[in-house]
C-alpha positions as CSV (number, residue, x, y, z in Angstrom):
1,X,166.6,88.0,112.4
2,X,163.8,88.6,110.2
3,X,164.2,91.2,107.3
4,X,161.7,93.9,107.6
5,X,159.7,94.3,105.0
6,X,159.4,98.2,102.7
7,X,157.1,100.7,104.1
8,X,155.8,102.9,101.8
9,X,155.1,107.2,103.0
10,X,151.2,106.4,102.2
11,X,151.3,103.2,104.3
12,X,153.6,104.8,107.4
13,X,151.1,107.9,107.1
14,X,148.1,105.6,107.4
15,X,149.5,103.7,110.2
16,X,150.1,107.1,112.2
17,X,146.4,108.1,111.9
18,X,145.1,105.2,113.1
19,X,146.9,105.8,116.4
20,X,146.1,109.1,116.4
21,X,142.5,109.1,115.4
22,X,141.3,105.8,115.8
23,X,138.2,104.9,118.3
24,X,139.4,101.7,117.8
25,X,142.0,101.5,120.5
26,X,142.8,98.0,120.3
27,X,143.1,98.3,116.6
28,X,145.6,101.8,117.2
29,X,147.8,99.5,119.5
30,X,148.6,97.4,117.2
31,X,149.2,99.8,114.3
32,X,151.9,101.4,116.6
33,X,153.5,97.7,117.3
34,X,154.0,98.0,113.4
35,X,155.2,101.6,113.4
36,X,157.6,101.1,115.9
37,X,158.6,97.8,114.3
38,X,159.3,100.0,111.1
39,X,162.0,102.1,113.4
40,X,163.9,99.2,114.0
41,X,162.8,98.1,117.4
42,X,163.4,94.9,118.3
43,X,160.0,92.8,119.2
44,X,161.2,92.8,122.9
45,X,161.3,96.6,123.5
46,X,158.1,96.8,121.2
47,X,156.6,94.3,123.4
48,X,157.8,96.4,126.9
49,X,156.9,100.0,125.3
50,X,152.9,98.9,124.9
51,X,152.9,97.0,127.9
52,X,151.9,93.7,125.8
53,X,153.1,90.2,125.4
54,X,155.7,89.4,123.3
55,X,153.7,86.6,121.8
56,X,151.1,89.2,121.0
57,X,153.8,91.4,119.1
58,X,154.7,88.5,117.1
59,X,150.4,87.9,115.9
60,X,150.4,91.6,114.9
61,X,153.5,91.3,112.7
62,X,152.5,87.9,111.1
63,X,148.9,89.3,110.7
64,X,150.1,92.8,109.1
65,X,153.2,90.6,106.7
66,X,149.8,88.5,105.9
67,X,147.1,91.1,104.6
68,X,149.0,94.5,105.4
69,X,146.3,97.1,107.3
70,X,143.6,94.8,106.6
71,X,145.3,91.6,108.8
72,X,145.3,94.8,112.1
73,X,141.5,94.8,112.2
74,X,139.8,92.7,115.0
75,X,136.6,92.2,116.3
76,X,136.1,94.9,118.9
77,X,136.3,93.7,122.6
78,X,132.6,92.7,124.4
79,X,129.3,90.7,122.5
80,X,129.3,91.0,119.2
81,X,126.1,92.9,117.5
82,X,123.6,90.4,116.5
83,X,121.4,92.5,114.3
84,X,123.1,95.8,113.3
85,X,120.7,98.9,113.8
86,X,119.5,99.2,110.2
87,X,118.3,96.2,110.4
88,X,115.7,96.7,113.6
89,X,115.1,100.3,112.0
90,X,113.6,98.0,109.0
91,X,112.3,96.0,111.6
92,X,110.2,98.9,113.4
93,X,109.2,100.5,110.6
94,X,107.6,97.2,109.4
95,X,106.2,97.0,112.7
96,X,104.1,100.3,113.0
97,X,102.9,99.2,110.0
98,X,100.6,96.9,111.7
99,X,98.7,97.5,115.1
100,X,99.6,96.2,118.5
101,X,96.2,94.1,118.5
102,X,97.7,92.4,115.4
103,X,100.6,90.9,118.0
104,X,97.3,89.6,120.4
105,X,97.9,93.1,123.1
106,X,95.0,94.9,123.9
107,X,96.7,98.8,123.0
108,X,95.3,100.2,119.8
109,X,98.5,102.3,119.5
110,X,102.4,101.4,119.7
111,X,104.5,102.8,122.6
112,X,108.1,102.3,122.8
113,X,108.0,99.7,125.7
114,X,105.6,97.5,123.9
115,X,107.8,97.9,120.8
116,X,110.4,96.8,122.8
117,X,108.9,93.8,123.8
118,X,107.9,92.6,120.6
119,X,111.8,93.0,119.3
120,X,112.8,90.7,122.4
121,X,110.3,88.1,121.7
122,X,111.1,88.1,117.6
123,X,114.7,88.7,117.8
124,X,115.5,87.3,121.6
125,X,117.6,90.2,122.0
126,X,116.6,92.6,124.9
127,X,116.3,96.5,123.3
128,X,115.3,98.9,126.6
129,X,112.6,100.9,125.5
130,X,114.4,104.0,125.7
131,X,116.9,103.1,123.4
132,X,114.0,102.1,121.0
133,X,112.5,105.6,121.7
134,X,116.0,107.2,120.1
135,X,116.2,104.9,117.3
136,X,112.5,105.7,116.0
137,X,113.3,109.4,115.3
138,X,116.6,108.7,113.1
139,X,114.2,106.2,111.3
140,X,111.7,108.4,110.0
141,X,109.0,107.5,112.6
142,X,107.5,109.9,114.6
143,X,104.7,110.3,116.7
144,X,101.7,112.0,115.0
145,X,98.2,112.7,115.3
146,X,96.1,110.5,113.3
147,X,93.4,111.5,110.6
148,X,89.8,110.1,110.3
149,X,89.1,108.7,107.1
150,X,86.0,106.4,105.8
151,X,86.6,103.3,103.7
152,X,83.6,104.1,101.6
153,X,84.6,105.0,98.0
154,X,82.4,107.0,95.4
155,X,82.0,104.7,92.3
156,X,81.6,108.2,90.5
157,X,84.5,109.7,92.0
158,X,86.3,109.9,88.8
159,X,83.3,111.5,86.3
160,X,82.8,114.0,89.4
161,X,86.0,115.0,89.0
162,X,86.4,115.4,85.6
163,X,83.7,117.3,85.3
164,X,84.5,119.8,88.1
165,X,88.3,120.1,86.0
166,X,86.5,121.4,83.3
167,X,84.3,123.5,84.7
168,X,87.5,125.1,86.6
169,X,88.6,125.4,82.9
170,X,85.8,127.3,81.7
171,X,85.9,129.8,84.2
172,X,85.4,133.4,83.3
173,X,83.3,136.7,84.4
174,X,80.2,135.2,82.5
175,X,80.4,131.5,83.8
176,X,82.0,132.1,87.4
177,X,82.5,128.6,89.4
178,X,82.7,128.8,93.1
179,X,84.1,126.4,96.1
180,X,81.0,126.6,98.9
181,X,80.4,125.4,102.1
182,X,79.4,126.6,105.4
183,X,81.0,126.4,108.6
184,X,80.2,126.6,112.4
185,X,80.9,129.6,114.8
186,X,80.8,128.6,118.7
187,X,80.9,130.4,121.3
188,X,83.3,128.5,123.3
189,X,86.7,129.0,121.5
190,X,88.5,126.1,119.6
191,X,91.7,125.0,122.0
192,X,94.3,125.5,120.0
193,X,98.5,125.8,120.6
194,X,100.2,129.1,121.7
195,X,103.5,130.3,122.2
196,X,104.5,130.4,126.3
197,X,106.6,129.9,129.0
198,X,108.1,126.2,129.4
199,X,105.9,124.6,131.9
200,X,103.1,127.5,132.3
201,X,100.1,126.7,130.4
202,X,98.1,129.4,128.7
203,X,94.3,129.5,129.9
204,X,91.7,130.2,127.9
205,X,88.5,131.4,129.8
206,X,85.3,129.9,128.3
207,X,81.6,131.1,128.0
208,X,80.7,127.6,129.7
209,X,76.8,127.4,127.8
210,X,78.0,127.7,124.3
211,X,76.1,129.5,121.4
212,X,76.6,128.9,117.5
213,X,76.0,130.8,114.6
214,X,77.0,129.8,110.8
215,X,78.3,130.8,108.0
216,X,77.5,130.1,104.4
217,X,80.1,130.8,101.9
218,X,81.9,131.0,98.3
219,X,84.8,131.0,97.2
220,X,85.8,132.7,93.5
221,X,87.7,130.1,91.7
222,X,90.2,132.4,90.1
223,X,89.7,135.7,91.6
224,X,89.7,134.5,95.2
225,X,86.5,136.6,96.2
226,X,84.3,135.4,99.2
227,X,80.6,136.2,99.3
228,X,79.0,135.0,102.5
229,X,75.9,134.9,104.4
230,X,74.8,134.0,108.2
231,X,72.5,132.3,110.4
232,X,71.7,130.9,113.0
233,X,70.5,128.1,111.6
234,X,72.6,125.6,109.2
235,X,69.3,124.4,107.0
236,X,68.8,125.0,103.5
237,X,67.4,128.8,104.2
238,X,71.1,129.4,104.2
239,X,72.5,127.8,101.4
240,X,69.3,129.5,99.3
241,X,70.3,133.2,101.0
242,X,74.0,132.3,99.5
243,X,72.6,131.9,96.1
244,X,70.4,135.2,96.1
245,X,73.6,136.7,97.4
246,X,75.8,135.4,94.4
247,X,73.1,136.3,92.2
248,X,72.3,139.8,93.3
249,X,76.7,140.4,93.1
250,X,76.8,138.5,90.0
251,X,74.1,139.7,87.7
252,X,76.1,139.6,84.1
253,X,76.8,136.0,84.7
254,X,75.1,133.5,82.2
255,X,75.4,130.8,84.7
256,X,77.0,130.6,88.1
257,X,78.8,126.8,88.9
258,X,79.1,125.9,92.6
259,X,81.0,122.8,94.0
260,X,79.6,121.9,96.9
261,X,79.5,118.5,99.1
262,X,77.3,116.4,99.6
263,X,75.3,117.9,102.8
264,X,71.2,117.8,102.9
265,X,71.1,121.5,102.4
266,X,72.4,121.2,99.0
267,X,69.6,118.2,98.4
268,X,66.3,119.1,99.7
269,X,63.2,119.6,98.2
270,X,63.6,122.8,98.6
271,X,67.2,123.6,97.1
272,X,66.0,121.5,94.0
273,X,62.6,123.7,93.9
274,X,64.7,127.0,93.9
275,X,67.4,125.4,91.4
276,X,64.8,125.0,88.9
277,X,63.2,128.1,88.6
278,X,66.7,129.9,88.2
279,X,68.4,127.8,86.1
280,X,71.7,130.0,85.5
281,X,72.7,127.8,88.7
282,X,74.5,125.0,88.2
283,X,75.8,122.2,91.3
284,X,78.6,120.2,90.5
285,X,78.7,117.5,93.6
286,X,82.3,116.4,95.3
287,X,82.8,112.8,95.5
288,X,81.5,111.9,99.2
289,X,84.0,112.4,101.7
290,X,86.5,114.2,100.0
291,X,86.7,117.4,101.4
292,X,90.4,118.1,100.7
293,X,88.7,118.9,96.6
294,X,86.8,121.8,98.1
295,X,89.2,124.6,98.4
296,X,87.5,127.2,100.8
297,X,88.0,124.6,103.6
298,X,91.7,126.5,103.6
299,X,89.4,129.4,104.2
300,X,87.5,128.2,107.2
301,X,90.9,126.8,108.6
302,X,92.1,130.4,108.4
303,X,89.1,131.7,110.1
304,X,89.3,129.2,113.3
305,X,93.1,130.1,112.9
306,X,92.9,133.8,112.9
307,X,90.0,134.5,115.3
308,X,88.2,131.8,116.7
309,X,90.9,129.7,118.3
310,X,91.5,130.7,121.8
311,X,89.6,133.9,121.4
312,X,88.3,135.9,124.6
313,X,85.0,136.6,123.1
314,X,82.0,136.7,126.0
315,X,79.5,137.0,124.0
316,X,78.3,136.0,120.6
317,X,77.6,139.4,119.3
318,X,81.2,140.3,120.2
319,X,82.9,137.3,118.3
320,X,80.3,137.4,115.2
321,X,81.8,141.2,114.8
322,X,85.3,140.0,114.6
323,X,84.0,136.9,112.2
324,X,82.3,139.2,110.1
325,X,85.4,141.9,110.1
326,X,87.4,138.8,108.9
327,X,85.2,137.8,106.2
328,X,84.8,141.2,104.8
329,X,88.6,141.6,104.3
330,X,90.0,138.2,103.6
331,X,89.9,138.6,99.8
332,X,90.7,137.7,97.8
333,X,91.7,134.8,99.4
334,X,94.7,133.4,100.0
335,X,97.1,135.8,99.2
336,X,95.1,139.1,101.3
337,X,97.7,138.9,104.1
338,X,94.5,138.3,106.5
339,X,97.3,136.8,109.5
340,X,98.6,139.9,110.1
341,X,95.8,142.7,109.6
342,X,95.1,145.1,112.3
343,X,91.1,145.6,113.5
């Protein structure tokens, strides 16, 4: 008869959780072959008790006297896993990377079948396209809308910049700088997202024959103010009505500093004809196609946000009034609370 070996509390109190707890249920059957062989049992009742071989009771015990808890573990029962999932999460996120056309398909854009697919054909493992649709999410990757951008760089980016930081650090009530642009009004609302009943969409009634109007404005650099003018026509009338208006409000300044983009309006003949004979105005260009540098687009967001987006407006004269209401309150800007005001 074979001398049991010494169980230790820690090692009897390990050997109990794994029955208890264990997923791992041919793993917590054999932990309580070695528990019971710990009582006393002889390998035969052991054997009868779990409904197992006697042979098999005899590999446990050889396997735990060989490498204690470690000898238990087994490979789990069914096809072992080929590629663990952190591996194909590396694997998709190296994949939406690049584009479907990339592989030779015709979609522009990945979809979870064609990722799918593409495993199966690199891996030769079959992934069903739902699965794939779970894993994404606990991967990072998720399904977004996609942003235009231009691969057409400003060689002058840099000076541009530089000099519109220190402009921004000069700023005071005798040398004012400004963020401008102007923005387009329609008639037929933006579509936007609302809050609604599952499976009831919201509809918003349009004009049908739409109308625009514009807006030209400025944005204070520190104080948040917003001068603006209207049109309706976006030509350089407008942007010169927005400098008479700055210079009528600001009269004390020595010179007035606006950062503008790179639109016509700001260009023409005419612009540089008016510039010149009132030289207190000063145009500090953005590098071309950066739009994110020119802070009162947050303002023109908040506009389509707060009142053009969905709105029941069925006339032009009815929207401009709730534009113009906007305008006039929103400073200074952000900070005025303009989400929530009443009419």
């Amino acid at each position: 008869m074979n001398t049991l070996p010494f169980f230790t509390p820690q090692t009897l109190y390990r050997l109990k959780k794994i029955v208890q707890w264990n997923p791992n249920r041919p793993l917590a059957r054999r932990a309580n072959a070695i528990l019971l062989w710990a009582q006393g049992k002889p390998k035969a009742e052991i054997a009868r008790l779990l409904q197992a071989a006697r042979s098999s009771v005899n590999r446990w015990i050889k396997w735990y006297l060989a490498d204690d808890l470690d000898g238990l573990q087994a490979d789990m029962p069914g096809k072992k896993v080929r590629f663990p999932p952190t591996f194909i999460g590396e694997l998709l996120k190296l994949l939406i990377s690049f584009r479907p056309q990339n592989f030779g398909y015709q979609r522009s854009r990945w979809s979870s079948e064609l990722l799918s697919i593409v495993i199966r054909e690199a891996l030769n493992i079959v992934v069903h396209s739902s699965t794939i649709r779970r894993w994404l999410p606990k991967h990072g990757i998720v399904w977004r809308r996609a942003a235009p951008t231009l691969q057409i760089k400003d060689p002058d980016k840099e000076t541009k910049l530089a000099a519109i930081k220190q402009a921004l650090a000069a700023c005071d009530a005798e040398n004012p700088v400004f963020y401008e642009d102007e923005v387009d009004i329609h008639l037929n609302p933006k579509i936007g997202a609302d809050w609604g009943l599952r499976g009831q969409q919201r509809k918003v009634v349009t004009p049908g024959q739409n109308k625009k109007h514009f807006l030209a404005g400025a944005l204070h650099s520190s104080s948040g103010q917003v001068t603006y003018v209207g049109s309706t026509s976006k030509n350089t009338v407008l942007f010169i009505d927005l400098l008479r208006a700055l210079r009528r409000r600001y009269r004390s300044a020595k010179t007035i500093t606006l950062i503008v983009d790179n639109y016509i309006i700001h260009k023409s003949k005419i612009a540089e004809k008016w510039l010149k004979n009132n030289p207190k105005f000063k145009l500090l260009f953005l590098p071309v196609y950066s739009p994110w540098h020119n802070k009162i687009e947050l303002l023109w967001h908040s506009l389509h946000e707060t009142i053009t987006r969905n709105h029941t407006c069925r006339s032009m004269d009815e929207l401009m009034e709730r534009v113009e209401h906007f305008m006039d309150t929103v400073s200074p800007f952000p900070g005025g609370g303009h989400g929530s005001k009443r009419v």
